[in-house]
MDTraj code that builds the backbone (N, CA, C; nanometers):
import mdtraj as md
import numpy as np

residues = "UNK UNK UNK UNK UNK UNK UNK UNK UNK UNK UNK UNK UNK UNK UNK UNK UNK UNK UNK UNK UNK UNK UNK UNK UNK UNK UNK UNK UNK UNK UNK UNK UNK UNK UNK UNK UNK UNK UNK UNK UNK UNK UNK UNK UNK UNK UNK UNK UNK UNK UNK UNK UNK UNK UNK UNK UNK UNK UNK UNK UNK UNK UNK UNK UNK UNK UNK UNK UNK UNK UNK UNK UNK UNK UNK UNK UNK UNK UNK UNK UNK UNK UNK UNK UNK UNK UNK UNK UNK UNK UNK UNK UNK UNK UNK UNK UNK UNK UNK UNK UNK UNK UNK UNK UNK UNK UNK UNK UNK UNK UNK UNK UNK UNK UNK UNK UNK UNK UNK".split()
xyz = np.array([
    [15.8156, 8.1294, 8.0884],
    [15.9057, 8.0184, 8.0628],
    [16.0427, 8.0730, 8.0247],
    [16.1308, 8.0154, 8.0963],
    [16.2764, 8.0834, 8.0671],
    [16.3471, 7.9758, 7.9340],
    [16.3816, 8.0479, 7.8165],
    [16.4338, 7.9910, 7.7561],
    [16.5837, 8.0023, 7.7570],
    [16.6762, 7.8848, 7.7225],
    [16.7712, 7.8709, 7.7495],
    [16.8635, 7.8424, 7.5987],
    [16.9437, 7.9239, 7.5633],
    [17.0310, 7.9484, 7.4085],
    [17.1524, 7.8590, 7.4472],
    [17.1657, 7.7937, 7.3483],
    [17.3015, 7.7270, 7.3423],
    [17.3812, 7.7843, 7.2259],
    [17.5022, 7.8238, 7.2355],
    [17.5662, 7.9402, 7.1413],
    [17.6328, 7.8046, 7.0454],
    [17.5985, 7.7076, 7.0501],
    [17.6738, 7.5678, 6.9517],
    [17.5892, 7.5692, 6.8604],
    [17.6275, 7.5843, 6.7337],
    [17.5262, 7.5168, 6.6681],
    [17.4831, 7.3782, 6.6356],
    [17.3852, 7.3096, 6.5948],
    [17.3449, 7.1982, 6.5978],
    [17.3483, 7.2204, 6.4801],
    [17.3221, 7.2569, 6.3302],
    [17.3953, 7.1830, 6.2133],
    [17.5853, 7.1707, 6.2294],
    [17.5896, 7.0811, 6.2212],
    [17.7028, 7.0088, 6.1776],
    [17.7677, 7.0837, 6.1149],
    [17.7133, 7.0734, 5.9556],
    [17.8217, 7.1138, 5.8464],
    [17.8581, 7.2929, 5.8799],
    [17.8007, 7.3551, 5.9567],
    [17.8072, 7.5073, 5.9495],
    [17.9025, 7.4935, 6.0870],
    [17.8843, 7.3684, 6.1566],
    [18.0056, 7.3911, 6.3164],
    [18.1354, 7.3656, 6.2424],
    [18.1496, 7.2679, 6.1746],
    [18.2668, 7.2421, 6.0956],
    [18.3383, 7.3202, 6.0115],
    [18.2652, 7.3717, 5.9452],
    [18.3467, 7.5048, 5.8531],
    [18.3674, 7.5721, 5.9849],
    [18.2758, 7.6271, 6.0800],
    [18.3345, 7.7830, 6.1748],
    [18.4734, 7.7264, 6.2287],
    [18.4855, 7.6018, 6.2499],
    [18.6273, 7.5234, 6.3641],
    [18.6669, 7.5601, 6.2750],
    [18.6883, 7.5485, 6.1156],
    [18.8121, 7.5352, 6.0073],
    [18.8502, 7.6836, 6.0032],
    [18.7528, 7.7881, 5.9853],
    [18.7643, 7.8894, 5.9899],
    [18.8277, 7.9604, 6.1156],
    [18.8013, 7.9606, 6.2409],
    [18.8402, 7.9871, 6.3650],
    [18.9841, 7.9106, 6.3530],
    [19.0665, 7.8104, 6.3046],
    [19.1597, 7.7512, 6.2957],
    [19.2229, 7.8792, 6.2132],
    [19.1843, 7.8640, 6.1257],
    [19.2843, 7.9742, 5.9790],
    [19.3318, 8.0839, 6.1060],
    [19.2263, 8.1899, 6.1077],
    [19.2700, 8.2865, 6.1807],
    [19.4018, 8.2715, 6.2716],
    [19.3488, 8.1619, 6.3618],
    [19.4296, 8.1305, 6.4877],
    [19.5744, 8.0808, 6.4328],
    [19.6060, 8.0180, 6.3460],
    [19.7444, 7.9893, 6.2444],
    [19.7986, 8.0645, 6.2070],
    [19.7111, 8.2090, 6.1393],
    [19.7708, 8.3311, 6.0749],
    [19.7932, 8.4125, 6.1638],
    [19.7590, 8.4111, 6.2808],
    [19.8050, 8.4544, 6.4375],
    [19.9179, 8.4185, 6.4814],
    [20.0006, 8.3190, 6.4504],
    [20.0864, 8.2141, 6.5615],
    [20.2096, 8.2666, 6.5094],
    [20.2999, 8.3058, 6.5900],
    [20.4416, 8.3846, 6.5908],
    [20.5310, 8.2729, 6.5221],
    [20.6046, 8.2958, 6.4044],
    [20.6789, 8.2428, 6.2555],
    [20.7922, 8.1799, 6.3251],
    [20.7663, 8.0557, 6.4099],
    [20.8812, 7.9733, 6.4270],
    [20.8840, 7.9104, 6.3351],
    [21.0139, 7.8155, 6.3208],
    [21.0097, 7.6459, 6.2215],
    [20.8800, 7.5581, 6.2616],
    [20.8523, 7.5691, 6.4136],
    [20.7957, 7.4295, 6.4519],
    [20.6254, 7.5016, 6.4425],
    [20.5881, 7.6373, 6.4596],
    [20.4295, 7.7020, 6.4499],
    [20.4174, 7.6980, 6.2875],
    [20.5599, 7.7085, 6.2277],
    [20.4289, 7.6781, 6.0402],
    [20.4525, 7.6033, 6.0428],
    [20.5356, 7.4433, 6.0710],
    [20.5063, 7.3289, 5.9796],
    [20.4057, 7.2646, 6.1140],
    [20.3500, 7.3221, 6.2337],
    [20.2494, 7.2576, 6.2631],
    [20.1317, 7.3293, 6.2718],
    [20.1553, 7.4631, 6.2177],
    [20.0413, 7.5429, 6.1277],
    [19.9833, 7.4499, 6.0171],
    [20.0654, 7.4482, 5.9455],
    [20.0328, 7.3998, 5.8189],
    [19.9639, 7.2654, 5.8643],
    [20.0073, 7.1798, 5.9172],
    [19.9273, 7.0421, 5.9621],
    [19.7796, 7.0948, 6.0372],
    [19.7614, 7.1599, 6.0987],
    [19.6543, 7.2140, 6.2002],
    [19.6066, 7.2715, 6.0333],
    [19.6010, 7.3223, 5.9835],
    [19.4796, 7.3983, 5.8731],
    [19.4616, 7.2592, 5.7605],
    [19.5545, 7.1596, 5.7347],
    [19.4831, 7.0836, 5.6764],
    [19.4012, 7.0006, 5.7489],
    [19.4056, 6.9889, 5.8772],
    [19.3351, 6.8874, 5.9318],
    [19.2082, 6.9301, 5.9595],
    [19.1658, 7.0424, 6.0350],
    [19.0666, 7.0967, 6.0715],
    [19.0029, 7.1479, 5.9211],
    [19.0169, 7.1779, 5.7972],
    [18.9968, 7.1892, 5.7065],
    [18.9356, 7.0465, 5.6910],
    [18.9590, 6.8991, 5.7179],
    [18.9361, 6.8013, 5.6335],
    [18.8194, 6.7388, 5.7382],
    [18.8119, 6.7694, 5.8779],
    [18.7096, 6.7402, 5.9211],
    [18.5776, 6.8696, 5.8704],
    [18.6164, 6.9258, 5.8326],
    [18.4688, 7.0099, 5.7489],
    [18.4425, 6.9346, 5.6009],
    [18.5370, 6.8861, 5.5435],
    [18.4937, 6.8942, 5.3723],
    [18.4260, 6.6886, 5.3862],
    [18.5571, 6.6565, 5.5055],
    [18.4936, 6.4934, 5.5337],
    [18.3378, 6.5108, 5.5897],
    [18.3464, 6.5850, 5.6448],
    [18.1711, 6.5686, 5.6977],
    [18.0668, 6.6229, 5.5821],
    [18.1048, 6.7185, 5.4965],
    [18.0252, 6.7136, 5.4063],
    [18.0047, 6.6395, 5.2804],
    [18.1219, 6.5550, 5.2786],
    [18.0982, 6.4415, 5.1905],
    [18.0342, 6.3238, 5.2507],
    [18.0180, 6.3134, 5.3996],
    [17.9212, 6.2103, 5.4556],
    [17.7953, 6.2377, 5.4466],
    [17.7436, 6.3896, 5.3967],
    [17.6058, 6.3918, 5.4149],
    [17.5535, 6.3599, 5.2666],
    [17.6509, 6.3458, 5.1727],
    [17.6484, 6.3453, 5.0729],
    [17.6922, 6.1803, 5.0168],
    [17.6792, 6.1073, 5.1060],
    [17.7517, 5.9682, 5.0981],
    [17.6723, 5.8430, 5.0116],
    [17.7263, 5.7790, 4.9228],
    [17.6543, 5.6967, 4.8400],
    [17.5763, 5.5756, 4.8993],
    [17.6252, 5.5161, 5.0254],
    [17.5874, 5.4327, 5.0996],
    [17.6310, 5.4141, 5.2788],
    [17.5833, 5.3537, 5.3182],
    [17.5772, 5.3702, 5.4704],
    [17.7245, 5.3528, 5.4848],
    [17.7729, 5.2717, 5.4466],
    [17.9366, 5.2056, 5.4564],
    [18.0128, 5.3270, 5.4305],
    [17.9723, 5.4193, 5.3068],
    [18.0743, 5.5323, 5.3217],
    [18.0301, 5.6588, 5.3655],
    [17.8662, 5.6587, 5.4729],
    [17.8643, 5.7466, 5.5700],
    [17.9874, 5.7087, 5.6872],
    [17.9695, 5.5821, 5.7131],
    [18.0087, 5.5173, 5.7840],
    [18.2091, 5.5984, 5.8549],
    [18.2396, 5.5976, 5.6833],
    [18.3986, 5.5539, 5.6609],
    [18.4244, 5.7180, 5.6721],
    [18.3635, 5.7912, 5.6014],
    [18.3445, 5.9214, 5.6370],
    [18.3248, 6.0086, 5.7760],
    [18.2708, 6.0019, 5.8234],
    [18.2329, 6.0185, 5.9794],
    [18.3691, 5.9835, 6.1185],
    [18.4368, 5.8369, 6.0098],
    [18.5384, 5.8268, 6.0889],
    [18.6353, 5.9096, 6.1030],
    [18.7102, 5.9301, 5.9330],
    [18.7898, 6.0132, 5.9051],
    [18.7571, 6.1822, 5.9730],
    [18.6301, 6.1848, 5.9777],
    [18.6261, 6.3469, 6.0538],
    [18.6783, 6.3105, 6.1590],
    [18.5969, 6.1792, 6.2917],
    [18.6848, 6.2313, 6.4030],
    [18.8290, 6.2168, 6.4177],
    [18.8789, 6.1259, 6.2921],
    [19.0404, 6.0889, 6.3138],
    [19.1029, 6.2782, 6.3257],
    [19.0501, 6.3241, 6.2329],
    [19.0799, 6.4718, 6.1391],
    [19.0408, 6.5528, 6.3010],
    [18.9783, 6.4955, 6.3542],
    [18.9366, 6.6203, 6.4684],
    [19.0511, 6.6000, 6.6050],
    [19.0607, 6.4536, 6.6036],
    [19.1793, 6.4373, 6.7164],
    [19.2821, 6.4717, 6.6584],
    [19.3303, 6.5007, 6.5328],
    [19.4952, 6.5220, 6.4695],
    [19.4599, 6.6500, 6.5207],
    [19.3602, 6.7547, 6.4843],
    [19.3880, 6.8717, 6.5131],
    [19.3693, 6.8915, 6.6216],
    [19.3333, 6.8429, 6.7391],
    [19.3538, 6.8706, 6.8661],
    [19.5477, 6.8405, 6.8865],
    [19.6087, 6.7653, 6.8430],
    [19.7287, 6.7363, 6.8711],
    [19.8153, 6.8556, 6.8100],
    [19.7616, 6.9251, 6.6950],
    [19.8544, 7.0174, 6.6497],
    [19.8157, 7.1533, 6.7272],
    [19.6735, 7.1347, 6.7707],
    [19.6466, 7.3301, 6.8860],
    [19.7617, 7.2325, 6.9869],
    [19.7807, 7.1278, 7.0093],
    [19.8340, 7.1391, 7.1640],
    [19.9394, 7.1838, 7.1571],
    [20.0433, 7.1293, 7.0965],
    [20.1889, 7.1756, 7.0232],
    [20.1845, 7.2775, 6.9537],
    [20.1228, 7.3795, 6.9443],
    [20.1099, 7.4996, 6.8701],
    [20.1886, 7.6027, 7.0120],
    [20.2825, 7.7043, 6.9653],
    [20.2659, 7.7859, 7.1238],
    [20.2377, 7.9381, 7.0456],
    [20.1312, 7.9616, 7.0745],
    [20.1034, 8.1089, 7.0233],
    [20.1241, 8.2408, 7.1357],
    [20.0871, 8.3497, 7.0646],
    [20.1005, 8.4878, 7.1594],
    [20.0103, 8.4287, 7.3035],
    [20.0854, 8.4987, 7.3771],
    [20.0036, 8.4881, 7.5395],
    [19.8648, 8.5119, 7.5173],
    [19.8534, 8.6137, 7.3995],
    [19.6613, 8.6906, 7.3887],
    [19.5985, 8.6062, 7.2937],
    [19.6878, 8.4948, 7.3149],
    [19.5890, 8.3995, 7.1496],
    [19.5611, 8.2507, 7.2473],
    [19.5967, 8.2435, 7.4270],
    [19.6070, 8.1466, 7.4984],
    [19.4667, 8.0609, 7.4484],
    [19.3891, 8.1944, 7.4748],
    [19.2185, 8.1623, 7.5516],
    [19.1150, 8.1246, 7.3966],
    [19.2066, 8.1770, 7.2917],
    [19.1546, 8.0833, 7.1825],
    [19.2252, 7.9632, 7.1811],
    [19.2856, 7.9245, 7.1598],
    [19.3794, 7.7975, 7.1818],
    [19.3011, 7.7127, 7.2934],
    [19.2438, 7.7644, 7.4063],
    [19.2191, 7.6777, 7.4956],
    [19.0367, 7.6555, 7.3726],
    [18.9735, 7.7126, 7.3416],
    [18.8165, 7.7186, 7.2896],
    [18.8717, 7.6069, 7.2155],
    [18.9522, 7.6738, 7.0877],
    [18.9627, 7.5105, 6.9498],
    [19.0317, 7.4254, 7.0636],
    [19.0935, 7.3906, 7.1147],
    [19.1035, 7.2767, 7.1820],
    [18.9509, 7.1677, 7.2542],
    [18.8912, 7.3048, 7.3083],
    [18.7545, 7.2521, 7.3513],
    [18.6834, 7.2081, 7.2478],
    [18.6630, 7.2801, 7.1335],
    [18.6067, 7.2734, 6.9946],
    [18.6117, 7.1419, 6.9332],
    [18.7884, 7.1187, 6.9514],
    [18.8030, 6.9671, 6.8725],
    [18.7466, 6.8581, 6.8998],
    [18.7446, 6.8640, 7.0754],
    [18.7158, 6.7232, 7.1466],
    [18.5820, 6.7149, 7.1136],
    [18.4993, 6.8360, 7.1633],
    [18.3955, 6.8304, 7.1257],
    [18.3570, 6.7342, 7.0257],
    [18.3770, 6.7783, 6.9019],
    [18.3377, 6.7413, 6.7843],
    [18.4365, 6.5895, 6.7489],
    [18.5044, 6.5523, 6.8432],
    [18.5565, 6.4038, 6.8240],
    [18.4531, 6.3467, 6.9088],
    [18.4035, 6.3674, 6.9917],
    [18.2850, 6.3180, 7.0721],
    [18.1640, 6.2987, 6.9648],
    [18.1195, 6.3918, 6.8851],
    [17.9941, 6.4201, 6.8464],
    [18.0133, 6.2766, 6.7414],
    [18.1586, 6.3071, 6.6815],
    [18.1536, 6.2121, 6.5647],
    [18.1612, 6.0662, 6.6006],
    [18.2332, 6.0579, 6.7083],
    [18.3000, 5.9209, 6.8310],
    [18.0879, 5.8234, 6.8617],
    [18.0688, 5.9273, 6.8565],
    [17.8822, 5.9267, 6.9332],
    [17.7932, 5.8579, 6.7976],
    [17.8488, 5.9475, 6.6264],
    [17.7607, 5.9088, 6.5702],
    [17.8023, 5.7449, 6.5062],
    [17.9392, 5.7181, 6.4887],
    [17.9930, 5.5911, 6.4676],
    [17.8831, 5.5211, 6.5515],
    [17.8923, 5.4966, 6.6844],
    [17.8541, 5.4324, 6.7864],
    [17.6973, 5.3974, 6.7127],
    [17.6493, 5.4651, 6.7204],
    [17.4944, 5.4882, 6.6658],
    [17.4674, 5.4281, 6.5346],
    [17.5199, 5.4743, 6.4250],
    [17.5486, 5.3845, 6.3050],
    [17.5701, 5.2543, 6.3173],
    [17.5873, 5.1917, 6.4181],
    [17.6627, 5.0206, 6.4237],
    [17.5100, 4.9590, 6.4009],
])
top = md.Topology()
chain = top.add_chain()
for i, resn in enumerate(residues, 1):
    res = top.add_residue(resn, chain, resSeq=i)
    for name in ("N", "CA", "C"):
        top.add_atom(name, md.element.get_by_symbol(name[0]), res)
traj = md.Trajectory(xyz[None], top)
């Protein structure tokens, strides 16, 4: 039987920290214009807040603020897709830039998916 690895992880809270983490790096990478730190700085709080928002949803007092929680990650996951896009880093930092881009949607999907499901 051929087994087949998916390199994503399926806990949540451990995909969310690696995006926040894989973000830092990729920020402390990005060549010191005006417009790469103040949309550095927006890109590390955001991707930062879809990790700490999702772990306060697992941690949520009632369905309403799983609910309200879950949102705010994917809002937090599409802002940081808007700040990798407008980010322009080194030519050798493209092909990360293109992954967290993949990364974000991703995980605006996952969260876009669990709203849906919650109704």
């Amino acid at each position: 039987m051929t087994e087949i690895k998916n390199s994503k992880p399926y806990d949540l809270e451990e995909r969310t920290f690696q995006f926040a983490r894989r973000v830092s790096v990729y920020v402390n990478g990005l060549p010191r214009t005006v417009s790469n730190v103040e949309q550095g700085k927006q890109l590390a709080r955001s991707s930062g807040s879809v990790a700490a928002n999702y772990i306060e949803a697992n941690e949520a007092l009632s369905r309403k603020d799983f609910l309200m929680r879950i949102k705010i990650c994917r809002k937090e996951a599409k802002e940081s897709r808007l700040w990798i896009r407008l980010s322009s880093p080194l030519p050798e930092s493209e092909g990360e830039k293109d992954n967290l881009l993949s990364e974000a949607l991703e995980l605006t999907k996952i969260f876009g998916s669990i709203v849906e499901k919650s109704k």
